[in-house]
FIKOLZA-1660 file (N, C-alpha, C; in steps of 0.1 Angstrom, whole numbers, plus 5000, padded with zeros to 4 digits):
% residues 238
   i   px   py   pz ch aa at
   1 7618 7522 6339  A  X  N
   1 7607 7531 6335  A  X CA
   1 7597 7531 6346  A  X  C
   2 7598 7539 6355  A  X  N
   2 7592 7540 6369  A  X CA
   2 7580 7549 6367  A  X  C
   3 7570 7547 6375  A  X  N
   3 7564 7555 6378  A  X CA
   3 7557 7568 6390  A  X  C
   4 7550 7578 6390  A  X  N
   4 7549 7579 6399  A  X CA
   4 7537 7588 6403  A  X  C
   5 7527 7583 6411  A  X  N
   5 7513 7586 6415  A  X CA
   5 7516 7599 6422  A  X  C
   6 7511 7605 6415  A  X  N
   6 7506 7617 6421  A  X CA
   6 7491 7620 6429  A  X  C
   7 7493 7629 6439  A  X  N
   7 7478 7630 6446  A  X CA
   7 7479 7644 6446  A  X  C
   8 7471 7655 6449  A  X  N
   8 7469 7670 6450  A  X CA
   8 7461 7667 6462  A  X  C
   9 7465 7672 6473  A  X  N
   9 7460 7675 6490  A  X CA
   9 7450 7683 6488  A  X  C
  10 7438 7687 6498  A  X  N
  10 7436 7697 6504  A  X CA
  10 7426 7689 6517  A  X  C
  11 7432 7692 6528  A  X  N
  11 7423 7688 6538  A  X CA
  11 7415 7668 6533  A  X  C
  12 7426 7658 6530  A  X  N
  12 7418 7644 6523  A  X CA
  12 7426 7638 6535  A  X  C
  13 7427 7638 6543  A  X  N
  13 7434 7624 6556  A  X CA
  13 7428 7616 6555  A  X  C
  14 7411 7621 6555  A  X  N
  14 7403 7605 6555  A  X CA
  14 7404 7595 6546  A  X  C
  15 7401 7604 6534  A  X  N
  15 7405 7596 6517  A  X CA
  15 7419 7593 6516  A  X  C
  16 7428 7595 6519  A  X  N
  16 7437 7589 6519  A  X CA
  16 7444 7579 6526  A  X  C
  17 7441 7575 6538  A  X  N
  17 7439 7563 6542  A  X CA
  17 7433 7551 6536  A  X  C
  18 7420 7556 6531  A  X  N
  18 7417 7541 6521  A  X CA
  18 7425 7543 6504  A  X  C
  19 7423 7551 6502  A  X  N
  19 7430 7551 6486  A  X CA
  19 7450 7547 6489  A  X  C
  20 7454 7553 6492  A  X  N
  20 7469 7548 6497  A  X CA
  20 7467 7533 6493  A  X  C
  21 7467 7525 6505  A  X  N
  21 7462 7511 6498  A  X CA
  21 7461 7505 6487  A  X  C
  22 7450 7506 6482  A  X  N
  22 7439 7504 6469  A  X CA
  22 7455 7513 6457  A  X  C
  23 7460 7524 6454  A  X  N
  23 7471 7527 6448  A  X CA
  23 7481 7521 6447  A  X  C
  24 7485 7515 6458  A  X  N
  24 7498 7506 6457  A  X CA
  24 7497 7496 6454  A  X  C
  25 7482 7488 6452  A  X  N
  25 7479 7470 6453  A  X CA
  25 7477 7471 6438  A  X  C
  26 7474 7483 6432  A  X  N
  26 7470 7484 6422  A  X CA
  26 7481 7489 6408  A  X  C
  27 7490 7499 6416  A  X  N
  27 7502 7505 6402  A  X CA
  27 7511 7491 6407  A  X  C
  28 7512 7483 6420  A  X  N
  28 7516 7474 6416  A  X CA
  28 7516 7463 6409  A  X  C
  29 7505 7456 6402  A  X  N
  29 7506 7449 6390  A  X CA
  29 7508 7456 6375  A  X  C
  30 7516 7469 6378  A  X  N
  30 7520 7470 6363  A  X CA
  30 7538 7467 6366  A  X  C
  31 7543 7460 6377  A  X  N
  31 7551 7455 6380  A  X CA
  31 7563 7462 6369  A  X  C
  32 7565 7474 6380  A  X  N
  32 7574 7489 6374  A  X CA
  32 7577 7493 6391  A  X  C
  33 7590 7496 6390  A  X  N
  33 7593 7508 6400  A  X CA
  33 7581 7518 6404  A  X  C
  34 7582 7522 6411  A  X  N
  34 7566 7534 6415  A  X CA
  34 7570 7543 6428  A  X  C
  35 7566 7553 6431  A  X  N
  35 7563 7563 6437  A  X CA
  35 7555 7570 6442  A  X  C
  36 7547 7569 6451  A  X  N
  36 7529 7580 6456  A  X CA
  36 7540 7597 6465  A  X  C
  37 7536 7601 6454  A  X  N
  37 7539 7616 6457  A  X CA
  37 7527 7622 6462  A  X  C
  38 7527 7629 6476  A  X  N
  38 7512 7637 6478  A  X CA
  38 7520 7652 6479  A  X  C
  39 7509 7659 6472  A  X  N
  39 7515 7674 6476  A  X CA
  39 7498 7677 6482  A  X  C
  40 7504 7685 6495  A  X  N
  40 7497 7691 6503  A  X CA
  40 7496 7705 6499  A  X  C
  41 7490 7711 6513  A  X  N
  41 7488 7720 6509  A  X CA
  41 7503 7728 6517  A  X  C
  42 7503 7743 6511  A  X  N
  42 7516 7750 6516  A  X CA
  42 7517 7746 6535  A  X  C
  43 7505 7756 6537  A  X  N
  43 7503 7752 6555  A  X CA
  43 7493 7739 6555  A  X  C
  44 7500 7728 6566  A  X  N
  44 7495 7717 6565  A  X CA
  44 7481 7717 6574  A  X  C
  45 7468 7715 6570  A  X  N
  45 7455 7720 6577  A  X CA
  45 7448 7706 6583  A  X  C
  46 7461 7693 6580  A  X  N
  46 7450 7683 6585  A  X CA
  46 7467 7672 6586  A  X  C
  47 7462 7657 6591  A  X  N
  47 7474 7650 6594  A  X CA
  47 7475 7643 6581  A  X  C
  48 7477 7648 6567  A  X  N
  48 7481 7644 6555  A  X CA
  48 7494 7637 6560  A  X  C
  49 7505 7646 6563  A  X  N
  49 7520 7643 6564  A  X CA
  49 7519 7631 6573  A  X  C
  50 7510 7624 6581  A  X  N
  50 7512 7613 6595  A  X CA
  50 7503 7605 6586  A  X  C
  51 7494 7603 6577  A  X  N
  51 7491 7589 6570  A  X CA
  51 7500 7586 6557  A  X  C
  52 7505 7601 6552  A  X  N
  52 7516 7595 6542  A  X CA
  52 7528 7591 6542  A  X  C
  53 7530 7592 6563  A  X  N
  53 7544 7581 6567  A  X CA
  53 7536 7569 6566  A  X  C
  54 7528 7565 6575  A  X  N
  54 7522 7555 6577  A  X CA
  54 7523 7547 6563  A  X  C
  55 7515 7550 6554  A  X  N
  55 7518 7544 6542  A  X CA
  55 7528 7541 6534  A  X  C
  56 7536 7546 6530  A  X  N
  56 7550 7554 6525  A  X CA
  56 7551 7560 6515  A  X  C
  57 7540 7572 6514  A  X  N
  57 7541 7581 6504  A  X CA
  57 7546 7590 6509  A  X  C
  58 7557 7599 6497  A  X  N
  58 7566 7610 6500  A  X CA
  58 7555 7619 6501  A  X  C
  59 7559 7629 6508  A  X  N
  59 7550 7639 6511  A  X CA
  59 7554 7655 6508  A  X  C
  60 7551 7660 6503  A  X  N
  60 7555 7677 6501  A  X CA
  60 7542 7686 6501  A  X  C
  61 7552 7699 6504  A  X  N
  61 7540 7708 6503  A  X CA
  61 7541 7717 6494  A  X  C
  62 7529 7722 6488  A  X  N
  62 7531 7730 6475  A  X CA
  62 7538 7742 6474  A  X  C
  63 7541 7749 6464  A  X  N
  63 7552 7761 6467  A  X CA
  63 7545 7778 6461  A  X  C
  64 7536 7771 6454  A  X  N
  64 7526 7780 6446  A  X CA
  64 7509 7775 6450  A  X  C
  65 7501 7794 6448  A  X  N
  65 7489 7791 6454  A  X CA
  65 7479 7784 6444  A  X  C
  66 7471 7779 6449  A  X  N
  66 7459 7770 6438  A  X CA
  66 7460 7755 6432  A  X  C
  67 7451 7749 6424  A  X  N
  67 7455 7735 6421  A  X CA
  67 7468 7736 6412  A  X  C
  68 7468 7748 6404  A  X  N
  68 7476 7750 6389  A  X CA
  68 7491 7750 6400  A  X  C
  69 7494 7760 6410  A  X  N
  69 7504 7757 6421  A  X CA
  69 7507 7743 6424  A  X  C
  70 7497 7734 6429  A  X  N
  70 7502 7721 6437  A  X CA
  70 7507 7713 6423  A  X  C
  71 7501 7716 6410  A  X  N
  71 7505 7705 6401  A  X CA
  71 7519 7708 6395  A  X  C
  72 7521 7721 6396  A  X  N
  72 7539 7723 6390  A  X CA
  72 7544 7720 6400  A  X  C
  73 7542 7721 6413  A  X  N
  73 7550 7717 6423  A  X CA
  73 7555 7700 6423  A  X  C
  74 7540 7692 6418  A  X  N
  74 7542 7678 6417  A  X CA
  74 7550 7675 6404  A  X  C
  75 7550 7683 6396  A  X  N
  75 7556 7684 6383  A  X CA
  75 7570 7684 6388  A  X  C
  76 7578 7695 6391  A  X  N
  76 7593 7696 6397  A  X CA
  76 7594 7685 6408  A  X  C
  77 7586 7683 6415  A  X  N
  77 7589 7670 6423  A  X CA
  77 7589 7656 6418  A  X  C
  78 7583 7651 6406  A  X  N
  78 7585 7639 6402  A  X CA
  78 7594 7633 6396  A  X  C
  79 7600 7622 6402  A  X  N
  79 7614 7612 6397  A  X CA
  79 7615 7605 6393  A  X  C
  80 7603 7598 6385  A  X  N
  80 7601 7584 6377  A  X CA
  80 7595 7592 6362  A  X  C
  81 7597 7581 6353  A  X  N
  81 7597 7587 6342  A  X CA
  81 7584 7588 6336  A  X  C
  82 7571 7583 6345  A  X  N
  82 7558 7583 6337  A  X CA
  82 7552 7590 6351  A  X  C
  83 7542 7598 6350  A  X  N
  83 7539 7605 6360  A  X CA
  83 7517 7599 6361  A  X  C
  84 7515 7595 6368  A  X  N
  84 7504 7593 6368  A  X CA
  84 7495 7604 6377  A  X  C
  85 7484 7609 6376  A  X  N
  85 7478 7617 6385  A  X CA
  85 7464 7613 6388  A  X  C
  86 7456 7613 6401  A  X  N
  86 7444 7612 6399  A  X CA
  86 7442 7623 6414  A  X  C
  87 7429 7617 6414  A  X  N
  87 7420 7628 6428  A  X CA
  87 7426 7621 6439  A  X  C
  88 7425 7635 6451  A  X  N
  88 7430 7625 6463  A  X CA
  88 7418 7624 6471  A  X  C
  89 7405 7622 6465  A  X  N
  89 7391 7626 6467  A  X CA
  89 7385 7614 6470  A  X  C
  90 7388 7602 6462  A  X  N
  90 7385 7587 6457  A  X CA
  90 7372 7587 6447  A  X  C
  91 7370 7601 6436  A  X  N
  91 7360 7600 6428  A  X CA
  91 7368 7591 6416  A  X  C
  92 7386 7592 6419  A  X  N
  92 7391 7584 6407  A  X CA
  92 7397 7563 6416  A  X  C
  93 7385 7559 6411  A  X  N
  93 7393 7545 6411  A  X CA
  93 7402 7535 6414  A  X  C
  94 7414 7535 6419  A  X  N
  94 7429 7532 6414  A  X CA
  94 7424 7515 6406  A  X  C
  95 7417 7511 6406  A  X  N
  95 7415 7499 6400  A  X CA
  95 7417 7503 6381  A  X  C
  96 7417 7514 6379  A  X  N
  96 7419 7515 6369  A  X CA
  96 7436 7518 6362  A  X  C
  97 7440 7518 6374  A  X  N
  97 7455 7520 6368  A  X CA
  97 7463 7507 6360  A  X  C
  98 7464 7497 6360  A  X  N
  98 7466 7490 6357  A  X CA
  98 7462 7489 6339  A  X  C
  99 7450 7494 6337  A  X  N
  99 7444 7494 6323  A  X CA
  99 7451 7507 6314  A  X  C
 100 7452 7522 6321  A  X  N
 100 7461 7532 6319  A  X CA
 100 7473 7526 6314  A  X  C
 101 7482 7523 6324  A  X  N
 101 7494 7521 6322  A  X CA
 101 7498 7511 6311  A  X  C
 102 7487 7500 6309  A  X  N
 102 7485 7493 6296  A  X CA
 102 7485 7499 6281  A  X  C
 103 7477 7513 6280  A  X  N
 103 7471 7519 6270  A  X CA
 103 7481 7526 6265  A  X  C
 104 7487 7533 6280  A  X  N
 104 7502 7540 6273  A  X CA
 104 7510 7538 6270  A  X  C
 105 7516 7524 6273  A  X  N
 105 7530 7517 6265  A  X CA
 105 7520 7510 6254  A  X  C
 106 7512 7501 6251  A  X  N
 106 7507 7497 6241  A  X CA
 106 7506 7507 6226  A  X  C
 107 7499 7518 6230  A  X  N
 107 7494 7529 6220  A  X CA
 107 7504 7540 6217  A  X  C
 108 7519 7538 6228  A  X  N
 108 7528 7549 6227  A  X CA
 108 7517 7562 6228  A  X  C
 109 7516 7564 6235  A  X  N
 109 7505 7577 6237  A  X CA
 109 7513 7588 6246  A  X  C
 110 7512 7600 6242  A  X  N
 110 7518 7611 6249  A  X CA
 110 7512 7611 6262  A  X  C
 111 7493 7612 6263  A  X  N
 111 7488 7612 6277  A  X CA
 111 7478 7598 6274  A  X  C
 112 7472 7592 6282  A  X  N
 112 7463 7585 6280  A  X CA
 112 7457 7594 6295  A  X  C
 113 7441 7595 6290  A  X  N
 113 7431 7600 6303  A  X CA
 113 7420 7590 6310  A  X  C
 114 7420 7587 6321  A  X  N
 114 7407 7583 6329  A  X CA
 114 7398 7584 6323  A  X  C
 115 7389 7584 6315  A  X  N
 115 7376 7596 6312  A  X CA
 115 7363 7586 6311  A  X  C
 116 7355 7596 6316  A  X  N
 116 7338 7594 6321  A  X CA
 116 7334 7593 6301  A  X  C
 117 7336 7597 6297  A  X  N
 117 7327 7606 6287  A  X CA
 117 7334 7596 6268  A  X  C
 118 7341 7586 6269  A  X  N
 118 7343 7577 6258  A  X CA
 118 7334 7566 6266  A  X  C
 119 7333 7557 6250  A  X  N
 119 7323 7546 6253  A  X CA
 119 7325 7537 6264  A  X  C
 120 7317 7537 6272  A  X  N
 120 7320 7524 6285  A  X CA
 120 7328 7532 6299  A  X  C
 121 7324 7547 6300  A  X  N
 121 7328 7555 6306  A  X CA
 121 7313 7560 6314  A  X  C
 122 7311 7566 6324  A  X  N
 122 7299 7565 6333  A  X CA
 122 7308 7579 6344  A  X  C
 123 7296 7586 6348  A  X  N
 123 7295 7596 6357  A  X CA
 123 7286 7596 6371  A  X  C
 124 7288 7594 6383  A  X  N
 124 7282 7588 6392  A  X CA
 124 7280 7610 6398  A  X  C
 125 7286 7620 6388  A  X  N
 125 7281 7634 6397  A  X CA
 125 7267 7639 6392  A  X  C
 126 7267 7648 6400  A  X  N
 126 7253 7656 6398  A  X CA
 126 7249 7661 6386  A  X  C
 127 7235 7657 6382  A  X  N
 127 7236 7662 6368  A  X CA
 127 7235 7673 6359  A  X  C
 128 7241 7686 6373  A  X  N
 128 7242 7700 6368  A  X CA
 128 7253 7703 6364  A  X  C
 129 7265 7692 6371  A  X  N
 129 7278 7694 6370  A  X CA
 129 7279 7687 6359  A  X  C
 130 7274 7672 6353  A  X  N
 130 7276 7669 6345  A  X CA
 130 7275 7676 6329  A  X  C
 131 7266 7682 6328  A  X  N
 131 7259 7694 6318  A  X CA
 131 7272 7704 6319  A  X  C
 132 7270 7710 6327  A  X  N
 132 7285 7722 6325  A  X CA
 132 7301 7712 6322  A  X  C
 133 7302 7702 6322  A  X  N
 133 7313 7692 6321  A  X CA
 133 7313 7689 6309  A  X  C
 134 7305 7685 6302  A  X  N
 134 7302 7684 6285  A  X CA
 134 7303 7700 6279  A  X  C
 135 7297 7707 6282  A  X  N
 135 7294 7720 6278  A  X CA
 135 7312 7726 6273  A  X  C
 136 7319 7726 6287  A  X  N
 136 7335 7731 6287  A  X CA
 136 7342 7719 6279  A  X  C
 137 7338 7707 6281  A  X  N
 137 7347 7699 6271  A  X CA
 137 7346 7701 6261  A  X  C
 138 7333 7707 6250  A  X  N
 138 7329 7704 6238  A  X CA
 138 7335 7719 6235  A  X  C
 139 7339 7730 6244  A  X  N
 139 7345 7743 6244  A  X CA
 139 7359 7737 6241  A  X  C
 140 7364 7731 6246  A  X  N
 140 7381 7729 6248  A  X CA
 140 7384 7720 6231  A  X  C
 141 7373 7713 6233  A  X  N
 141 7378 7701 6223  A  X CA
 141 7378 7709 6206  A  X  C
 142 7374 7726 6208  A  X  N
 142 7374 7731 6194  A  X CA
 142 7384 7744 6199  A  X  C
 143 7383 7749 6212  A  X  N
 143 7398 7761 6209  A  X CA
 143 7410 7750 6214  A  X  C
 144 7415 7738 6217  A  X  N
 144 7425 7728 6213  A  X CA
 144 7424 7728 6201  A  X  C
 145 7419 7722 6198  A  X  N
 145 7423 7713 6180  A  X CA
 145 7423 7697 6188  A  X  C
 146 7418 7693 6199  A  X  N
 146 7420 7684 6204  A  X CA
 146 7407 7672 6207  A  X  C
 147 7408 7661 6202  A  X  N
 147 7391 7650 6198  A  X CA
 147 7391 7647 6217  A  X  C
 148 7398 7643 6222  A  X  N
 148 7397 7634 6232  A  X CA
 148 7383 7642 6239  A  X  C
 149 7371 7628 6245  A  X  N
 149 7362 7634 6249  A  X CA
 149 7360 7639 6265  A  X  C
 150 7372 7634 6271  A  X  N
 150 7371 7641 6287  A  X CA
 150 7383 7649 6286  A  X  C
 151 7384 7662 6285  A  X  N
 151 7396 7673 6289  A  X CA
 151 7393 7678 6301  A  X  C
 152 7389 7673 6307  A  X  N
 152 7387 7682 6323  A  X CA
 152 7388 7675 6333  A  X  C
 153 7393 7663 6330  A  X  N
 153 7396 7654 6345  A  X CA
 153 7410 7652 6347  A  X  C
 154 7415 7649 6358  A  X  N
 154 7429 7649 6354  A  X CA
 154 7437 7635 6361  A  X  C
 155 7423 7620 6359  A  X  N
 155 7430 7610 6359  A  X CA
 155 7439 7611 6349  A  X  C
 156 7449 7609 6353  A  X  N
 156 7461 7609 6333  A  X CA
 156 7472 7609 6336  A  X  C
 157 7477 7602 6330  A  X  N
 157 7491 7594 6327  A  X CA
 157 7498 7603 6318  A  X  C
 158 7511 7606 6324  A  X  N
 158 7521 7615 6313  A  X CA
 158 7534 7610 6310  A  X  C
 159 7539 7613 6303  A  X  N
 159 7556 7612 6300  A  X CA
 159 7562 7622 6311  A  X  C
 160 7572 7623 6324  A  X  N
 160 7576 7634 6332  A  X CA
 160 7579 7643 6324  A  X  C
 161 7590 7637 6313  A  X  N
 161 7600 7645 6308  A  X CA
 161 7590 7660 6295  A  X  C
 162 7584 7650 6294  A  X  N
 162 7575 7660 6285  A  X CA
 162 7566 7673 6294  A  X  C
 163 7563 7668 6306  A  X  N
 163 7556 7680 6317  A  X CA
 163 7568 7690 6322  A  X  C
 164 7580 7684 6323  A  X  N
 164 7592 7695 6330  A  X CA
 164 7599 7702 6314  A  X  C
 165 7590 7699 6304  A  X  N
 165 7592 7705 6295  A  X CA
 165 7586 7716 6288  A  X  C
 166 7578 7719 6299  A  X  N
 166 7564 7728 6295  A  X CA
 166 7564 7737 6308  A  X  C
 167 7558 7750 6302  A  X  N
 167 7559 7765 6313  A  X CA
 167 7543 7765 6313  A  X  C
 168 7537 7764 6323  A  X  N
 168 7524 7761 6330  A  X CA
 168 7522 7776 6340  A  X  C
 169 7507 7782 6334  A  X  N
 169 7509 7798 6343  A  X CA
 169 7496 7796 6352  A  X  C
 170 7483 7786 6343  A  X  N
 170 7470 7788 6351  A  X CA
 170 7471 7784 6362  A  X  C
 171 7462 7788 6375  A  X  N
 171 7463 7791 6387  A  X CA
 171 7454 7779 6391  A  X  C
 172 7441 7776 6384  A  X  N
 172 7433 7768 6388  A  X CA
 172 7432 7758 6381  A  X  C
 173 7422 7751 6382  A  X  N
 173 7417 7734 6375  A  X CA
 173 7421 7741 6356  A  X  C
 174 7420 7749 6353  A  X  N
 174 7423 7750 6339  A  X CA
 174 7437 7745 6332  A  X  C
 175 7445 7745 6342  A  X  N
 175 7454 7737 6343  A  X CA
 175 7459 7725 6329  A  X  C
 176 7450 7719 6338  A  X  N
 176 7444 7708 6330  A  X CA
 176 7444 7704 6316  A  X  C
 177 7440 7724 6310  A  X  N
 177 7435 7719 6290  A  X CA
 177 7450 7724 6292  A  X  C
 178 7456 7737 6299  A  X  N
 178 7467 7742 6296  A  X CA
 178 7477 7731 6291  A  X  C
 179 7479 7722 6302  A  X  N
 179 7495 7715 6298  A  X CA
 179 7489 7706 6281  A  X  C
 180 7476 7705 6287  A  X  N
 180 7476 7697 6269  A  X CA
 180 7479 7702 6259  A  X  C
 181 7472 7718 6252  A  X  N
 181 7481 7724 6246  A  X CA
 181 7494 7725 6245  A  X  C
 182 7502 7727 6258  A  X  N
 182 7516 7731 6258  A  X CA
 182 7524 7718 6253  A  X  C
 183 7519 7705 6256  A  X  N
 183 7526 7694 6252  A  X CA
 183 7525 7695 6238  A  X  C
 184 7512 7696 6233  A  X  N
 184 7510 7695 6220  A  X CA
 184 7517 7705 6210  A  X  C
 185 7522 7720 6214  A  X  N
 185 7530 7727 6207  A  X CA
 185 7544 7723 6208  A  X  C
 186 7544 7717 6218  A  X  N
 186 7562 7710 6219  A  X CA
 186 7564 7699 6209  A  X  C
 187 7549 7693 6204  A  X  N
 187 7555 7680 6192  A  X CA
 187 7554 7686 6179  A  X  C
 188 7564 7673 6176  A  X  N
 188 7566 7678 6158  A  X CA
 188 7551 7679 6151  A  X  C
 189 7552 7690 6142  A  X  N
 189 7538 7693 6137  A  X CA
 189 7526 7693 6144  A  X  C
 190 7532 7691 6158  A  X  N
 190 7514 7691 6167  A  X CA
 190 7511 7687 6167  A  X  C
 191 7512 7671 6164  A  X  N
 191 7504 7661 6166  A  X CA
 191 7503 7654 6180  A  X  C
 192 7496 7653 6188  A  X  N
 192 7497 7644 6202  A  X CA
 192 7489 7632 6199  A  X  C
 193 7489 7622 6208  A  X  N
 193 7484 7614 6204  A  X CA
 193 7482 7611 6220  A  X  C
 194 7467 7609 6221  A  X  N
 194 7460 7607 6236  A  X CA
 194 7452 7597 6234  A  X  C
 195 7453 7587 6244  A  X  N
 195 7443 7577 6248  A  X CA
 195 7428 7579 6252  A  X  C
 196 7424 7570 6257  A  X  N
 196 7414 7574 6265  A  X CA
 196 7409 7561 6274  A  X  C
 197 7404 7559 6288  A  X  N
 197 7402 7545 6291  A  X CA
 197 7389 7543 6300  A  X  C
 198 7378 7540 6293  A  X  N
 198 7363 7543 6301  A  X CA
 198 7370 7542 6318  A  X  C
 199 7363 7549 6327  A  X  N
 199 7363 7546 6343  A  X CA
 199 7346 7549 6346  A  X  C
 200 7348 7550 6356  A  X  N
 200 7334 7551 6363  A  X CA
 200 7334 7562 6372  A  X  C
 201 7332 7577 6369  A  X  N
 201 7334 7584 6382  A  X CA
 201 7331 7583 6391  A  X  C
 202 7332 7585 6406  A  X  N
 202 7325 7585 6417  A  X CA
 202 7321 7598 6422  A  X  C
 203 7315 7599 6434  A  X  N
 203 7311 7610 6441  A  X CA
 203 7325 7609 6456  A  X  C
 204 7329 7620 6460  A  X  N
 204 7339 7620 6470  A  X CA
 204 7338 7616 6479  A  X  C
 205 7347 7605 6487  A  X  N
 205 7343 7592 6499  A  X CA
 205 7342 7601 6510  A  X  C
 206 7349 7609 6517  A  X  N
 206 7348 7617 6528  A  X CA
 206 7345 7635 6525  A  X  C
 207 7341 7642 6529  A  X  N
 207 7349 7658 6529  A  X CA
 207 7332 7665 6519  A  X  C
 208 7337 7676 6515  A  X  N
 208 7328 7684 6506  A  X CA
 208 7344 7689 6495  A  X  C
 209 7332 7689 6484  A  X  N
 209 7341 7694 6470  A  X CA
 209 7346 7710 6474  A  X  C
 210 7359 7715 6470  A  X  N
 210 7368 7724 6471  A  X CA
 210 7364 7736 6460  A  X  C
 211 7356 7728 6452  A  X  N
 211 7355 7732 6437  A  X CA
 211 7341 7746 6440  A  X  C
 212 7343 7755 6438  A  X  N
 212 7334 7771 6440  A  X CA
 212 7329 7768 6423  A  X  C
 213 7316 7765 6421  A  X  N
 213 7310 7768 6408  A  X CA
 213 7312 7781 6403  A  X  C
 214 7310 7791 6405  A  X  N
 214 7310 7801 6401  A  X CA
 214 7322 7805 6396  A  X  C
 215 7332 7810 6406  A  X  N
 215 7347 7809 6404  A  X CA
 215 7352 7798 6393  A  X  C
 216 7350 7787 6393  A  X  N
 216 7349 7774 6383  A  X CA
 216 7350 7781 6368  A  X  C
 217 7338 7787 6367  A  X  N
 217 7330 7785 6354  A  X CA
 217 7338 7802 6347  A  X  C
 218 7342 7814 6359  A  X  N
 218 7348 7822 6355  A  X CA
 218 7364 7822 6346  A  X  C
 219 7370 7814 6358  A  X  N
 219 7384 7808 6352  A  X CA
 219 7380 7803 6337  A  X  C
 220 7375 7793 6337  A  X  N
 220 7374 7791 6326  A  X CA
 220 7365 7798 6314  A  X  C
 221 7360 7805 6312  A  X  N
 221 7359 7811 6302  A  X CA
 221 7372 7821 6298  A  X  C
 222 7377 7829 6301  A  X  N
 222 7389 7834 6301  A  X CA
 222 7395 7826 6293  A  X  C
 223 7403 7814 6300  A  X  N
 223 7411 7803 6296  A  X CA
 223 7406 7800 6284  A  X  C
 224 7392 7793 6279  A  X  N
 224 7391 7788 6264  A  X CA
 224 7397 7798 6255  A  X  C
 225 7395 7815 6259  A  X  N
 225 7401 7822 6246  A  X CA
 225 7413 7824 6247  A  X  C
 226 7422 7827 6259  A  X  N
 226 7438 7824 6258  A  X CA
 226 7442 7814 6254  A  X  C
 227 7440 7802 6251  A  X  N
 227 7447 7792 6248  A  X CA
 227 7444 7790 6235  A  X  C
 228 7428 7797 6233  A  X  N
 228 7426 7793 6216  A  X CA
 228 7435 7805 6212  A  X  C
 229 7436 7813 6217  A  X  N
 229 7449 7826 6210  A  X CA
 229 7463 7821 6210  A  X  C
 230 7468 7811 6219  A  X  N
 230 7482 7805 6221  A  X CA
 230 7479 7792 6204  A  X  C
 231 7469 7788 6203  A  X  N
 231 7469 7778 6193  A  X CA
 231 7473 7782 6181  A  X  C
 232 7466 7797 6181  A  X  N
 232 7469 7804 6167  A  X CA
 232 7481 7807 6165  A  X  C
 233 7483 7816 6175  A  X  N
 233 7502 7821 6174  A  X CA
 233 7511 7807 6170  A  X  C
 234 7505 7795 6178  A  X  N
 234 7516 7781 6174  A  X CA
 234 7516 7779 6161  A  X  C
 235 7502 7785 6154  A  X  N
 235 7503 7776 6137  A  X CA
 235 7493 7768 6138  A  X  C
 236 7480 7768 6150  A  X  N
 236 7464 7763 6145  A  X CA
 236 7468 7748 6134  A  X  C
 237 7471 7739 6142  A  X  N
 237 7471 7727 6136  A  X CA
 237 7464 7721 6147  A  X  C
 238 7454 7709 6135  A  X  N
 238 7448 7699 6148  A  X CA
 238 7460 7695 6156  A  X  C
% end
């Protein structure tokens, strides 16, 4: 029952030099088979591909445009049966993997999430972003049918088999609530069952954020009503 780390590229060679490391010292004491998958971007814009020999993470490049692109691409490329994801930013920890991978064989949990926002969870971003970050979770967490209190981050641990079993169309970070829905209409009567495991966000070790507020905030409004429309058509069960 292997796992395997996923990273999402764009322009991170610097952050990935220290996080590489820090990932493998760390999914190694859940003393499991493992895998550091990076998907880049399509055209490669920086030496991703020469620190993820150096290290020995497989390296690919995405096949579709946007985050929602690099993640089905990591999706079709992963070969271990629990798929872990975090930022390749270093706002996500790897010291926390070890605690994840605990929650999700202990609790049998479809996903267990990284999340800032359950007790003993903390946010090291700006506190404009933080405000809009509550605002769209507390949106998601009623057109889901879904409690978990961080839906927007995408430290999280999956079952593979359950992701290559789901048709994923959003283009951007919306992504994110999408596959949760889709997993959740795939179980019996709809029930999922998600973890949650306080972290500590950080602010990004190298680079400037990718993330266009504006753009951000448009995707997602769109998205809360399609998906709350996909909920209904499934049969609107928590």
């Amino acid at each position: 029952m292997g796992i395997s780390v996923v990273l999402l590229a764009y322009k991170e060679e610097e952050n990935l030099r220290i996080l590489l490391p820090e990932i493998k010292k760390n999914v190694e004491k859940c003393e499991k088979n493992y895998e550091i998958l990076v998907v880049d971007t399509e055209t490669p814009l920086d030496n991703t591909a020469g620190v993820c020999e150096e290290f020995g993470a497989r390296y690919v490049n995405q096949r579709e445009p946007g985050f929602g692109g690099a993640f089905r691409t990591a999706i079709e490329e992963a070969r271990q049966q629990k798929f872990l994801i975090l930022d390749s930013d270093g706002s996500h920890p790897p010291r926390y993997i070890p605690e994840i991978y605990r929650k999700f064989n202990h609790d049998k949990c479809d996903v267990v999430i990284g999340s800032r926002y359950c007790k003993g969870g903390e946010s090291n971003d700006a506190k404009s972003s933080q405000m809009m970050s509550h605002l769209l979770n507390f949106a998601f967490r009623i057109a889901l049918g879904i409690k978990a209190r961080d839906l927007s981050t995408d430290y999280r641990m999956y079952h593979t088999s359950d992701l290559k079993k789901v048709k994923l169309t959003c283009k951007n970070y919306d992504v994110l609530q999408e596959v949760l829905l889709a997993i959740k209409l795939n179980k019996p009567k709809h029930k999922i069952n998600i973890g949650e495991v306080p972290i500590s966000f950080n602010k990004r070790i190298y680079g400037e954020s990718k993330r266009q507020l504006f753009k951000f905030i448009m995707s997602y409004a769109g998205t809360i009503f399609r998906l709350f429309g996909k909920r209904i058509a499934g049969g609107f069960r928590q």
